[in-house]
C-alpha positions, -999 to +999 in steps of 0.1 A: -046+089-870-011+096-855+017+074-847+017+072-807+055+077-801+062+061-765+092+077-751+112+059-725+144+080-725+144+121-730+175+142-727+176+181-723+207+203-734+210+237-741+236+246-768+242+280-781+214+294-762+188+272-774+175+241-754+174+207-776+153+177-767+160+143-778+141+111-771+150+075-779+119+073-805+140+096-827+118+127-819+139+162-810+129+197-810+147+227-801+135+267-792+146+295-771+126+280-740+122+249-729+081+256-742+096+263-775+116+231-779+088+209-766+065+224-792+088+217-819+092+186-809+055+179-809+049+195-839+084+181-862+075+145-846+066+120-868+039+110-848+022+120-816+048+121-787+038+104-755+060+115-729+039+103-697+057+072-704+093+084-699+114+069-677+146+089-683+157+123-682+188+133-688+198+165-682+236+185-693+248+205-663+239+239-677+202+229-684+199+218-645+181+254-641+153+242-661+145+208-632+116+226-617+102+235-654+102+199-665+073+187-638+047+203-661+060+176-692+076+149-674+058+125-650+074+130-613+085+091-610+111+096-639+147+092-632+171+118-633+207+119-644+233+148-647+249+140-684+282+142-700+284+128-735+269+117-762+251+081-767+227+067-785+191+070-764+176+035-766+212+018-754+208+043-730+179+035-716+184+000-716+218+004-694+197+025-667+171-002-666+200-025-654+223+005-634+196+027-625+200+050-599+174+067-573+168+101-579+135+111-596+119+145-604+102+148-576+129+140-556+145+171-571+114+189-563+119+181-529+153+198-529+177+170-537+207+183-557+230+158-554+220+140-587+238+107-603+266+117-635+261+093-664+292+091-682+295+084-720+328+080-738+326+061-768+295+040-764+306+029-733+284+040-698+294+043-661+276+062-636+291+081-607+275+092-577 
């Protein structure tokens, strides 16, 4: 039986025309589409990827297109944040559980667009709003 991989954090980027996942279990995946990259990330995970449990999505500017895509994968309560940089997922998601803002999926399916910018710059975090 598989390994049940509980995400918490996921971030989305799209570099050189391909979309990358990442999650703070370690899993990523990448395609032409965002289906593509989410089934090679479940089929390169180590074990099975749970991402009903995510809390996190982080999302680079030029993947913000791809919001109204990510309600099939991602549960509608999970945060979103606008990112610039690089970090380490898991520290990540532990600063958002202490700084963490308001704006979740669904809020974004509503028509908010005004989403939170989570700054990285050498390990260190701020967010702007």
């Amino acid at each position: 039986m598989a390994k049940l991989e509980a995400v918490k954090t996921v971030e989305i980027s799209c570099q050189n025309g391909a979309v990358v996942i990442r999650t703070d279990t370690g899993a990523a995946g990448a395609g032409g589409s965002l289906r593509e990259a989410f089934e090679d990330l479940e089929e390169t995970a180590a074990g099975t990827v749970f991402l009903e449990t995510a809390e996190y999505l982080l999302i680079t500017p030029e993947c913000r297109g791809l919001l109204d895509a990510l309600w099939a994968y991602l549960r509608p309560s999970c945060v979103v944040c606008l990112l610039e940089g690089e970090g380490d997922l898991e520290k990540v998601g532990t600063y958002l559980d202490t700084h963490q803002p308001d704006i979740t999926l669904m809020d974004c399916r509503a028509g908010e667009e005004k989403l939170p910018l989570l700054l990285i710059q050498e390990e260190r975090m701020r967010i702007v709003f």
